[in-house]
C-alpha positions as CSV (number, residue, x, y, z in Angstrom):
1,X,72.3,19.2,41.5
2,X,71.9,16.9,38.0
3,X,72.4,14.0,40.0
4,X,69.9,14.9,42.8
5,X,67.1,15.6,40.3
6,X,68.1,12.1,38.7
7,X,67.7,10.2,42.1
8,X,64.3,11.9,42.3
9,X,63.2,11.2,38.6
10,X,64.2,7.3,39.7
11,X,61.7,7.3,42.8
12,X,59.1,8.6,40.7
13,X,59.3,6.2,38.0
14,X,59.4,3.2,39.9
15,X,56.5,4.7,41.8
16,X,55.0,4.6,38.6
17,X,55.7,1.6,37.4
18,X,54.3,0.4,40.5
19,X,50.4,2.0,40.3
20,X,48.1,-1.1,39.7
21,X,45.9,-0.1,36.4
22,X,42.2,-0.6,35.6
23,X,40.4,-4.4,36.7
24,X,40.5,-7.2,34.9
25,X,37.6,-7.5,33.7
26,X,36.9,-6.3,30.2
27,X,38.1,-9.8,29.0
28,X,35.4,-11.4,31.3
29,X,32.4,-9.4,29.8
30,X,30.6,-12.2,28.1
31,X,31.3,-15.3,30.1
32,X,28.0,-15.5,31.1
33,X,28.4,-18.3,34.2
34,X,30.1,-16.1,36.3
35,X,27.8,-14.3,38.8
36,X,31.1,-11.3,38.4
37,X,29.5,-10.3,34.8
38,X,26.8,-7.8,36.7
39,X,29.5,-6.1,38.2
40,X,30.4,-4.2,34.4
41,X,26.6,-4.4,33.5
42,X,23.5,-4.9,36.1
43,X,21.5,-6.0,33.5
44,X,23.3,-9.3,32.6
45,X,21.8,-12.5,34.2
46,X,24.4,-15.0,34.8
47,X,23.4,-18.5,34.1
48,X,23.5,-19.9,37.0
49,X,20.0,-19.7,39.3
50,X,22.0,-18.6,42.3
51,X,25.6,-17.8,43.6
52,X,27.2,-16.5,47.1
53,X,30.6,-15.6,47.7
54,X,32.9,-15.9,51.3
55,X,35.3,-13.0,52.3
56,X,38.9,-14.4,51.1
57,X,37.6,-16.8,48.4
58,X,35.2,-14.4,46.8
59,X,38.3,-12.8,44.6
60,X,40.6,-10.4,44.2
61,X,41.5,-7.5,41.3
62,X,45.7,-7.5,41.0
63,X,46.6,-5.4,38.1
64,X,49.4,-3.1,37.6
65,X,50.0,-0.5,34.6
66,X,52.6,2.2,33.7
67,X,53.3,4.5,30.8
68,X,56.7,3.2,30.3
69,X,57.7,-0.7,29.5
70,X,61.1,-2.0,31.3
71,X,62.4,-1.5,27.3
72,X,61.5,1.7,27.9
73,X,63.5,2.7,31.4
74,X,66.5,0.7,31.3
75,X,69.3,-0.1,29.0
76,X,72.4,-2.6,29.4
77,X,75.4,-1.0,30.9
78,X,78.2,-0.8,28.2
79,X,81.0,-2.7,30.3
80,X,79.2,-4.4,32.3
81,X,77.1,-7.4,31.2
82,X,75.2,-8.0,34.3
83,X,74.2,-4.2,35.0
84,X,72.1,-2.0,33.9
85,X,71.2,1.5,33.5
86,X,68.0,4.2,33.8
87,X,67.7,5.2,29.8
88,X,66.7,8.6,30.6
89,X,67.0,9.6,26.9
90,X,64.5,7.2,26.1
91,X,62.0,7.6,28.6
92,X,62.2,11.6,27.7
93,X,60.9,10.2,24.4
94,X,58.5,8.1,25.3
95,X,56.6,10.3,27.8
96,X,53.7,11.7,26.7
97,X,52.7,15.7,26.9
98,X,50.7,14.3,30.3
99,X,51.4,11.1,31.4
100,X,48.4,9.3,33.2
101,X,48.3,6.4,35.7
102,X,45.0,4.7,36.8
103,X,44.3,2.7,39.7
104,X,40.9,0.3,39.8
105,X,40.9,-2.1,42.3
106,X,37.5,-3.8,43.8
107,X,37.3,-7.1,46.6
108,X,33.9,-8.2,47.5
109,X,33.6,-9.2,50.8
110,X,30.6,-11.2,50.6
111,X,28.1,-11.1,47.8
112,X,24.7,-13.5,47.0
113,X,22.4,-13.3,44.1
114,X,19.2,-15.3,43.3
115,X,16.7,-15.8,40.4
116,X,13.2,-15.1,40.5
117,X,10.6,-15.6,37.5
118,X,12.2,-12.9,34.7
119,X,13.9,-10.9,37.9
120,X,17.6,-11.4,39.3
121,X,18.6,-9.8,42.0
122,X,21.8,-9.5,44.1
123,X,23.6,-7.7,47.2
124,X,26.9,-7.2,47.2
125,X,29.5,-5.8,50.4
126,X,32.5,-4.5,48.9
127,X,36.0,-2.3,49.3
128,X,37.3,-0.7,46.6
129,X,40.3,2.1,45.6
130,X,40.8,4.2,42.6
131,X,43.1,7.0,42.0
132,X,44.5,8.7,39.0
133,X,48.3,9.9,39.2
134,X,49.3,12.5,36.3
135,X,52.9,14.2,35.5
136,X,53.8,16.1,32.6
137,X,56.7,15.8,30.3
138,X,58.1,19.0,31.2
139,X,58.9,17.5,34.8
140,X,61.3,14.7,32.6
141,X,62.9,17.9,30.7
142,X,64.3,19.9,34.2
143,X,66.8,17.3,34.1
144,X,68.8,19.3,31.1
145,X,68.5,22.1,33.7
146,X,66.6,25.1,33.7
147,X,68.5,26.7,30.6
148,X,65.9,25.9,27.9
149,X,63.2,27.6,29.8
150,X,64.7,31.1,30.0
151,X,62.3,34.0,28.9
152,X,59.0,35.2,30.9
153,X,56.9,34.0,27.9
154,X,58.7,30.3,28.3
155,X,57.9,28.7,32.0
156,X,58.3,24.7,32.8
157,X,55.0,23.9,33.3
158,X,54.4,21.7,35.9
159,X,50.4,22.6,36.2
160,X,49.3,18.9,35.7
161,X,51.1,17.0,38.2
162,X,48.1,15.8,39.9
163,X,47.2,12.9,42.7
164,X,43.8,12.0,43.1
165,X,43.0,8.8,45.5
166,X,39.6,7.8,46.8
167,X,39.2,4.5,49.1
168,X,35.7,3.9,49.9
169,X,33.3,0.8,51.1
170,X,30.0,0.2,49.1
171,X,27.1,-1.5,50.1
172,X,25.0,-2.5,46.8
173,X,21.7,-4.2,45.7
174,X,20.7,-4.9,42.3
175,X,18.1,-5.8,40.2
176,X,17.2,-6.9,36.4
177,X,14.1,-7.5,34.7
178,X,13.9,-9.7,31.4
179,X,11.2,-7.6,29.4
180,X,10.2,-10.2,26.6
181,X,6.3,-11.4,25.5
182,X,8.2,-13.9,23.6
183,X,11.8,-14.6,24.7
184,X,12.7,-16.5,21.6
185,X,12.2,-13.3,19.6
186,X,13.7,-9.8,20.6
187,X,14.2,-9.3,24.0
188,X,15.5,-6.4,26.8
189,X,16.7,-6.5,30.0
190,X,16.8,-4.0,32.0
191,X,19.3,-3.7,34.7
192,X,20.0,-1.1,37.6
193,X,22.2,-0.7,41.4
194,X,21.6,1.6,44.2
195,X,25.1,1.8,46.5
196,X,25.6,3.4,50.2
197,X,29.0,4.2,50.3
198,X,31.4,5.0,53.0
199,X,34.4,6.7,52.3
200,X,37.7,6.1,54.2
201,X,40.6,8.2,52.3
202,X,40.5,10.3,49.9
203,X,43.5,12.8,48.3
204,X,41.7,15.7,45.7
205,X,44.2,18.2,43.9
206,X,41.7,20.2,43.6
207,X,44.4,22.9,42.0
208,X,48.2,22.7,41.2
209,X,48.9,25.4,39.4
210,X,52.7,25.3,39.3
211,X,55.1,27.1,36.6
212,X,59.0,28.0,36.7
213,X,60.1,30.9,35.2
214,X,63.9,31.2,34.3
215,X,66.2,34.9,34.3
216,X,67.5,34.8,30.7
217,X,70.7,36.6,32.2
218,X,70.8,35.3,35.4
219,X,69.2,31.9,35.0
220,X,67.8,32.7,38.3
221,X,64.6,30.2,39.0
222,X,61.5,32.1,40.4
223,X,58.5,29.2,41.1
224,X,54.7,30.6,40.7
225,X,52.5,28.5,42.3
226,X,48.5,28.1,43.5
227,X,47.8,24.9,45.4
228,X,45.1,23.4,47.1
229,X,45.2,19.7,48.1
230,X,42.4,18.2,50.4
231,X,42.6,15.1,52.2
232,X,40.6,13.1,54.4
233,X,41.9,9.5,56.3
234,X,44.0,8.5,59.0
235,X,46.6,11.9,57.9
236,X,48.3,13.7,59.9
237,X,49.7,17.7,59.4
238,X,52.0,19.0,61.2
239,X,52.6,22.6,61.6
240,X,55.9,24.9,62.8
241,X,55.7,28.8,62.9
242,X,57.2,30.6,60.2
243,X,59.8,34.0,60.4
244,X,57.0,35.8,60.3
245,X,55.1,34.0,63.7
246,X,52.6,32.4,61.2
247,X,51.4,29.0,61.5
248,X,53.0,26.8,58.2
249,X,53.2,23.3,57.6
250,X,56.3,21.2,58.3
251,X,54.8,17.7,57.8
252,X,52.2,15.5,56.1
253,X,52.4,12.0,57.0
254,X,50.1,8.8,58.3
255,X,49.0,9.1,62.1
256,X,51.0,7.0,64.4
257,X,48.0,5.4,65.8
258,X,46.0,3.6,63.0
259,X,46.2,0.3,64.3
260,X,44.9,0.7,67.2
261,X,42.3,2.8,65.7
262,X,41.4,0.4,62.9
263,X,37.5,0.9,63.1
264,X,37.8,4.7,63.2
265,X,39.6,5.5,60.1
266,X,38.4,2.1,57.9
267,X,35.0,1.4,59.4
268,X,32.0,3.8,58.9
269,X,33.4,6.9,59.3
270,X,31.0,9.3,58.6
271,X,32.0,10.2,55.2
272,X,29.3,8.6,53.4
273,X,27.4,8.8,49.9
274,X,25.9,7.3,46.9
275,X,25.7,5.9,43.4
276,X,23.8,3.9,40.8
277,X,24.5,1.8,38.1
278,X,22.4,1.4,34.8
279,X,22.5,-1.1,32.1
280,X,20.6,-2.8,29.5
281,X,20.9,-5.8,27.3
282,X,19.3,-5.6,23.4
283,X,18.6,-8.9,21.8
284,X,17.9,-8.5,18.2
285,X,17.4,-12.0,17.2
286,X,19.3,-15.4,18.5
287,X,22.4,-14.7,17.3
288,X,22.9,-10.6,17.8
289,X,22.9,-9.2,21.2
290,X,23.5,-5.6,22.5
291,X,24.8,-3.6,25.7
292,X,25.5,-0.7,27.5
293,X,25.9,0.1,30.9
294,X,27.1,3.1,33.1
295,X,28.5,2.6,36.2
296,X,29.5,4.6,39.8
297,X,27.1,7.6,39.2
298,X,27.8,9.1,42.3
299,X,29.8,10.8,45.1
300,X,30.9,11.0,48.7
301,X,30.4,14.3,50.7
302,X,34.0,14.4,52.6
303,X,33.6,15.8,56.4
304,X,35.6,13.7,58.7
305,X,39.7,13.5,60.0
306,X,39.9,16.4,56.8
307,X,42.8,17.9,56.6
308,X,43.7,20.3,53.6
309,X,46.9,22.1,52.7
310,X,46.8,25.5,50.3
311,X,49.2,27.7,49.0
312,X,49.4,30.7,46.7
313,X,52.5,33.1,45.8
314,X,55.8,33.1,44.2
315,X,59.7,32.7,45.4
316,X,63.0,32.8,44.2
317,X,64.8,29.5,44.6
318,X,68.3,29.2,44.4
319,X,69.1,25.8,45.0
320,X,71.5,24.8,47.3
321,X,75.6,24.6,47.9
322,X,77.2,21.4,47.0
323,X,80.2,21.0,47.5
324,X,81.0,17.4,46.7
325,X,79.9,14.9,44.2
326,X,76.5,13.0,44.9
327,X,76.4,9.8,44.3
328,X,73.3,8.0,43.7
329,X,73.2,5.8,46.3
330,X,70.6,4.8,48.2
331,X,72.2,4.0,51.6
332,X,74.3,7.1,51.6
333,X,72.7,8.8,54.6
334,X,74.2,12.2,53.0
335,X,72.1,12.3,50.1
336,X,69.1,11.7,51.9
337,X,70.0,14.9,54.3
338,X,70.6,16.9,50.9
339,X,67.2,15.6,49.1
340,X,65.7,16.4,52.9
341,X,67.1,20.2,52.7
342,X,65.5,20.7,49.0
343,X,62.5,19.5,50.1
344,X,62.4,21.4,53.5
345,X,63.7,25.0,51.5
346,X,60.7,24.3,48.6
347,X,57.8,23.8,51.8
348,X,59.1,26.5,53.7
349,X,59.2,29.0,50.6
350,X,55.7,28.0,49.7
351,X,54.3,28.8,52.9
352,X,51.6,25.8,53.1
353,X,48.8,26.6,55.2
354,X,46.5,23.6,56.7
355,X,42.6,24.2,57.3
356,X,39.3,22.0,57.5
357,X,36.7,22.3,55.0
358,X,34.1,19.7,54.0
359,X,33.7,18.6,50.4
360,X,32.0,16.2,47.7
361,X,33.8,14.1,45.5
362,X,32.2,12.6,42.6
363,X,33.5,8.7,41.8
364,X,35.7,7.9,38.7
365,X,32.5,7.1,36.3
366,X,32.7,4.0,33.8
367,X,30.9,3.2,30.7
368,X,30.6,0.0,28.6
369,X,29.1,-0.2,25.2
370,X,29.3,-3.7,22.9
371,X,28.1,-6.2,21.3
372,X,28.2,-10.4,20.5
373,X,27.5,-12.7,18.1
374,X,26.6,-16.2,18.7
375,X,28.2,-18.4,16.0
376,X,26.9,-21.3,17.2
377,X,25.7,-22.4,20.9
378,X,29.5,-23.0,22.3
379,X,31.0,-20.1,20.3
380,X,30.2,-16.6,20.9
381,X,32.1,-13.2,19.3
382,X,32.0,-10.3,21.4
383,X,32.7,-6.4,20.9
384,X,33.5,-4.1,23.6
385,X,34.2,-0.2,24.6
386,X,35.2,0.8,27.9
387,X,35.8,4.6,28.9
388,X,36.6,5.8,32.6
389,X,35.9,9.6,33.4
390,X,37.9,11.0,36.2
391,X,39.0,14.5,36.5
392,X,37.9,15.9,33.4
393,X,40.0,13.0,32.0
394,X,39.0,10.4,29.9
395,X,40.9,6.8,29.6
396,X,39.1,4.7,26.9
397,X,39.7,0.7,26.3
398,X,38.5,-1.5,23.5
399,X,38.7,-5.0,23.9
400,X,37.6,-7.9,21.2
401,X,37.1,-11.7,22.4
402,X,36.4,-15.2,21.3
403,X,34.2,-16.9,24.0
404,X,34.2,-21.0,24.1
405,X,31.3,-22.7,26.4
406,X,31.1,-26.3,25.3
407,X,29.7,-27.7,28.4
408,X,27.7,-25.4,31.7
409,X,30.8,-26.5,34.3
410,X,33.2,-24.9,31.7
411,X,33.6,-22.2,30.2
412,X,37.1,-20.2,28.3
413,X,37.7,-16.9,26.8
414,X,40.4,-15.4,24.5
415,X,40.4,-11.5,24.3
416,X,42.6,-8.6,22.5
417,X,42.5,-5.3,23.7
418,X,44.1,-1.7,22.8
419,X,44.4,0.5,25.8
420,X,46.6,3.1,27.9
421,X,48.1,3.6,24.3
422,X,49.7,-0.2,23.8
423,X,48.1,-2.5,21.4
424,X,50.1,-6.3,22.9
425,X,47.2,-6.8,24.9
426,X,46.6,-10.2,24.9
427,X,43.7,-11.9,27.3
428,X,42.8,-14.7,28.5
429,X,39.7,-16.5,31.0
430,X,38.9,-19.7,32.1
431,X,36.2,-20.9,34.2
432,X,35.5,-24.7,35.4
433,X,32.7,-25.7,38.2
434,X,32.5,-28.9,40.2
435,X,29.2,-29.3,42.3
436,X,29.2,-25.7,43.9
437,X,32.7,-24.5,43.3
438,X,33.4,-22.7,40.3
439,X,36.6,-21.3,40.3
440,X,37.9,-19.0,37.5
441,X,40.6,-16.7,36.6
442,X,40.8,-13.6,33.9
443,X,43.3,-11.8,32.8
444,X,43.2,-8.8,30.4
445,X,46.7,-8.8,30.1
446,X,48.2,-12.3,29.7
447,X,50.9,-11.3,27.2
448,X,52.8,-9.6,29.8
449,X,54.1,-13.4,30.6
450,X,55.5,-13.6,27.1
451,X,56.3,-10.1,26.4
452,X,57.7,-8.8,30.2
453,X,60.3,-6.0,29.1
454,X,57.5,-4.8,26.6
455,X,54.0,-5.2,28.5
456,X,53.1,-1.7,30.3
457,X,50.0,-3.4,31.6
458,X,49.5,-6.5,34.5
459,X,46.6,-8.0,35.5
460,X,44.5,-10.6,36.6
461,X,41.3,-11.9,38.2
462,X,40.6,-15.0,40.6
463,X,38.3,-16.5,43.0
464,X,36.2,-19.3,44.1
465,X,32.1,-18.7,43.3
466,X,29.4,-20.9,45.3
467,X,27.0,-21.4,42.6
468,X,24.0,-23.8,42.1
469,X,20.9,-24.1,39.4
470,X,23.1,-24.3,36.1
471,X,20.7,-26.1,33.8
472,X,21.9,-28.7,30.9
473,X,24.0,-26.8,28.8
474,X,21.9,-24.7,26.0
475,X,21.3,-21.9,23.7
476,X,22.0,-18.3,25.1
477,X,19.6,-17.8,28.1
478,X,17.3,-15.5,26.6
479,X,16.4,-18.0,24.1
480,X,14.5,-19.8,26.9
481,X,11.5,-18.6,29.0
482,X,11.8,-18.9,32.6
């Protein structure tokens, strides 16, 4: 039985270390010729006149992020130079109380934004995901056994094991207004979105209440639980009939048919909603700037292909009879047939039930808060605070960066962040333009190609911008009237 809950600690690790984490895009906050800066703050006017981006070359989000480094999962095996081993003692100790993983990913499919007088406004047609994964600590501890929990007044607490996954697509406008009698003296800008969404999955614990109580004489393991998980997307429940002739489920999985229903289950499906952004830039003098911004204000009301699971009760679990050694192999068809009966004897005690209720989801919200400092008119400082807000959880960021812009067709960036609780976060960003094209890439996490076994965080940013009116390279754009 030790072995079998290793082979599951395994998948769930690597399933962790496989959750893409949070955009790259703090580093990119004050690299002002990219038309991408209004996506972390509606109110900032990139330099450029105009832009317009083309689905494939318009950019793409790839970042990955885990609570554990590679230090941190494996160790060298003690005979064997070339092998290596899961260093379950370690990532015990590393683990947090509640472990958290985010997932931010956003692709524009087209996107166009123009200048007009003081005004800038912009349209954007975009897909994006985000989902929060949780697991607590206690979950790493079952692998001693259940012995260390004994007592009523001492469960495993497994209450926080959460998944949370939204995949939506956004249709956005924008708008800023430079609010300045004199723009060479304290100026504001004033920034704002309004976004139709359409939501195409979504998976809401919106309880997991879960706690394992241990017999102090018989060590016998009796599981409380109160569950309720709703789902909406291309998923599938199936149902079997229990001892009693009640209707349970045996199954969740994708439908069979997605492909050929592509439109259906990723077009407009009918679970739609909205959101605004805010923002606003401060200029105190030439120099000093300010800005905040608050982002995804919004929600989706859930009401089509839903399909929700919910359980409440308690049973006695007992494990089941081995009578060999397990070996932790992955193509031994046997273990997969014992993981398989766990599984199965764990769903069929907790008696899921499936029904269809709509919902509302409100989206993960994001707010920015910083500052810059012009040293001189190629050199700029810059400040900034990031938190997300997603399920009464809060995941702050704070990034610092050097920004170099000797010349309007190119433009670099150097940043250092401290986030998900690692301070090695070195970033970097890099943009160059020839006639129209400006191509750039950012990465908030560029030490992970230095540091690999250490970095807990990957990411990075590309694309190819269509841009045109860059003027002769100059002070900070509000230093100039339009």
């Amino acid at each position: 039985m030790k072995k079998i809950y290793r082979k599951i600690y395994v998948i769930l690790i690597i399933f962790c270390v496989s959750i893409p984490f949070a955009k790259a895009q703090k580093t990119m906050q004050y690299m002002y010729q990219l038309p991408q800066v209004n996506n972390i703050n509606p109110a900032m006017q990139p330099e450029c006149n105009g832009f317009f981006t083309l689905p494939g070359l318009s950019g793409a989000n790839i970042a990955f992020g885990s609570p554990l480094s590679y230090d941190n999962i494996f160790k060298k095996h003690p005979e064997y130079s070339d092998s290596i081993l899961f260093d379950f003692d370690k990532i015990e100790s590393k683990m947090k109380d509640i472990s958290k993983l985010d997932l931010n990913l956003n692709m524009d499919i087209i996107s166009f934004g123009f200048r007009t007088g003081y005004n800038y406004l912009s349209f954007n047609l975009s897909t994006k995901v985000a989902s929060q994964f949780t697991i607590p600590k206690d979950f790493i501890k079952l692998r001693h056994g259940n012995a260390d929990f004994a007592g009523e007044n001492n469960p495993l607490n497994l209450s926080d094991m959460n998944l949370d996954m939204v995949g939506y697509h956004e249709i956005g406008i924008g708008i800023s207004h430079i609010f300045a009698e004199n723009s060479a003296l304290n100026s504001l800008i004033i920034g704002g979105g309004l976004k139709f969404l359409s939501g195409y999955l979504n998976i809401n614990t919106e309880k997991s209440d879960i706690k394992l109580y241990t017999n102090e004489n018989t060590y016998e393991l009796r599981i409380e639980h109160d569950i309720d998980l709703k789902m909406s997307g291309p998923i599938e429940i199936k149902e079997k009939k229990n001892d009693k002739g009640e209707k349970t489920v045996d199954k969740i999985e994708k439908k069979d048919n997605i492909e050929d229903n592509y439109v259906e289950y990723f077009g407009l499906t009918g679970n739609y909603g909205f959101a605004a952004d805010l923002g606003a830039v401060y200029k105190l003098n030439d120099r000093m700037s300010f800005n905040i911004s608050v982002l995804d204000i919004g929600f989706i009301n859930w009401k089509n292909n839903v399909s929700s699971v919910k359980t409440t009760g308690s049973f006695k679990f007992n494990g089941i009879d081995i009578s060999e050694d397990i070996k932790l192999n992955e193509n031994d068809n046997e273990n997969r047939d014992i993981l398989k009966e766990v599984k199965d004897s764990i769903i069929d005690e907790m008696e899921l039930k499936k029904y269809e209720e709509n919902y509302m989801k409100w989206l993960p919200l994001k707010i920015y808060a910083g500052g810059a400092y012009k040293l001189n008119k190629n050199i700029e400082l810059g400040a900034l605070a990031s938190f997300q807000y997603y399920n009464k959880n809060l995941t702050p960021a704070f990034t610092f960066s050097a920004n170099l812009t000797p010349y309007n067709w190119f433009s670099t960036v150097v940043s250092y962040s401290i986030m998900n609780g690692t301070y090695n976060n070195l970033g970097f960003g890099l943009s160059l333009r020839g006639g129209p094209f400006q191509f750039y890439f950012v990465s908030d996490h560029l030490s992970s190609t230095i540091f690999p076994k250490k970095t807990r965080n990957i990411s990075a940013r590309f694309g190819i911008n269509f841009v045109f009116g860059f003027k002769k390279k100059q002070d900070f754009s509000l230093n100039e009237d339009i």
